[in-house]
Steps between C-alpha positions, in 0.01 A plus 500: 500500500466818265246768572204527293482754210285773642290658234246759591191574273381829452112485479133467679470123494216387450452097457209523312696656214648251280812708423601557845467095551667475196836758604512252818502187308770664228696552775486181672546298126844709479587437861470087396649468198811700674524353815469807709280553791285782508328718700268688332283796653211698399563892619153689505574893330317635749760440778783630247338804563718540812846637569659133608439393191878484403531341828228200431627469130871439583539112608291435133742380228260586268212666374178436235220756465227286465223536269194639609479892485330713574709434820324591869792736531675627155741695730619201732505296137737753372714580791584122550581484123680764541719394802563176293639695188725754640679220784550254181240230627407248232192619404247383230122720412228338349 
């Protein structure tokens, strides 16, 4: 059995945002129509803040800054952006 695609979003979710439901449903509509399993998680700015954050981003095979800004934490936003862009991760902003 193949591992699930693990895709980690960028962003402050907040379910009562229609977008962020919306980036989770996108998701799981491509995941469907392409037969891939997917494991999709939410990562908070706040705790990109810290210096593991390489270390907590790495097993992601890709990224998507979520809607939503202003962000708790524009500096964890951009350091995980960051991270993805310079190591090559798929990556996609909106």
């Amino acid at each position: 059995m193949a591992t699930a695609l693990k895709v980690g979003i960028i962003g402050d979710y907040n379910s009562e945002m229609r977008f962020h439901t919306a980036t989770n449903e996108a998701l799981e509509h491509a995941a469907r129509a392409l037969s891939v399993e997917l494991d999709i998680r939410w990562l908070a700015t706040q705790m990109l803040e810290d210096v593991m954050t390489e270390t907590m981003l790495e097993p992601f095979d890709a990224f998507w800054c979520a809607p939503g800004s202003p962000y708790k934490s524009l500096h964890g936003a951009l350091r995980a952006i960051r991270f993805a862009r310079e190591r090559g991760f798929p990556f996609l902003g909106t």
